[in-house]
C-alpha positions in Angstrom: 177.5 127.6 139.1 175.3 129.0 136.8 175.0 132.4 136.0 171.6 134.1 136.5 170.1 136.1 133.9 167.1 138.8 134.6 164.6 138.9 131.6 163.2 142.4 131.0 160.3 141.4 132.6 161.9 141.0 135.9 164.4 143.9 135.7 160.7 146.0 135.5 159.8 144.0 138.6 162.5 144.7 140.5 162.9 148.2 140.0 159.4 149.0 140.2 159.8 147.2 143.6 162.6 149.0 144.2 161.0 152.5 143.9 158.0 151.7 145.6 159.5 150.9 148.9 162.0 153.8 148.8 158.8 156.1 148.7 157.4 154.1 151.5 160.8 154.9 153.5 163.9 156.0 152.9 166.7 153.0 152.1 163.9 150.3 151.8 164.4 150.1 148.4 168.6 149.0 148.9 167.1 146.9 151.4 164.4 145.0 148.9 167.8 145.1 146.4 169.9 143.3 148.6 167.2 141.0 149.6 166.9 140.3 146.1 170.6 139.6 145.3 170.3 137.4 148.6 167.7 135.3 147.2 169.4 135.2 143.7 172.6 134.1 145.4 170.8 131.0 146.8 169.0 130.1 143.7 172.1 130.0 142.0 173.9 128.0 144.5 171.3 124.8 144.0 168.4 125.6 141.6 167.3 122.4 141.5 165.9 122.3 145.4 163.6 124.6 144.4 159.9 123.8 143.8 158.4 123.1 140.3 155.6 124.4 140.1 154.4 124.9 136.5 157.2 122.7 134.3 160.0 123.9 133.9 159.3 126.6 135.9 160.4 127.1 139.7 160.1 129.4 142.8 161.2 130.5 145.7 160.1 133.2 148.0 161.9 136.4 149.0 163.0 136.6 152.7 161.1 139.9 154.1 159.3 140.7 151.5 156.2 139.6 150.0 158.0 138.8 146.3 158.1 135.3 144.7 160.8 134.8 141.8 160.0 132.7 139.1 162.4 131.3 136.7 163.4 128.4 134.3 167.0 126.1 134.5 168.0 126.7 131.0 171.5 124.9 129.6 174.1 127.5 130.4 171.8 129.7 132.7 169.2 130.1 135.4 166.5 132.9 133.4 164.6 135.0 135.8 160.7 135.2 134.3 159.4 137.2 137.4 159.8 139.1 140.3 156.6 138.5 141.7 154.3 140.0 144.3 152.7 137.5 146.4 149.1 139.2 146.9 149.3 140.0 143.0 146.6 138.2 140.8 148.4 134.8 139.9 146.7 135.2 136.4 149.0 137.7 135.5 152.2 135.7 136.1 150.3 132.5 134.3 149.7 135.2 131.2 153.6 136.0 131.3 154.8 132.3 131.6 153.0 131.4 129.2 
């Protein structure tokens, strides 16, 4: 299995995620968290069954929340571009894959 590895980028995205829903309500934020970590999990147990959609990067969504996560199947690691919003302007993800 390959390990997973969160650019800087994404670390931003997730905690700003993070803090956002705990402001919302109380504990959302470990809930987005541990939806994240879920999601992770399954990207790292089979990467490859998960869409291309801009070579050589793929994503998957988020269950319960509205987040897509981006990333690229690199030789010893899966790296984590994004931790996308879904009703965010895709331009700003092409700018950041770019």
């Amino acid at each position: 299995m390959k390990q997973i590895v969160l650019s800087p980028c994404a670390l931003c995205d997730a905690e700003e995620a993070k803090e956002w829903y705990e402001r919302c309500d109380t504990g959302l934020g470990s809930e987005f968290l541990r939806s994240l970590e879920e999601c992770l999990a399954r990207v790292a147990s089979d990467p490859e069954r998960f869409r291309v959609f801009k070579p050589p990067f793929r994503k998957t969504l988020m269950r319960r929340f509205p987040y897509q996560v981006v990333f690229e199947l690199r030789d010893e690691e899966i790296w984590v571009l994004a931790i996308f919003h879904s009703s965010r302007d895709p331009k700003r993800l092409q700018t950041r894959i770019r």
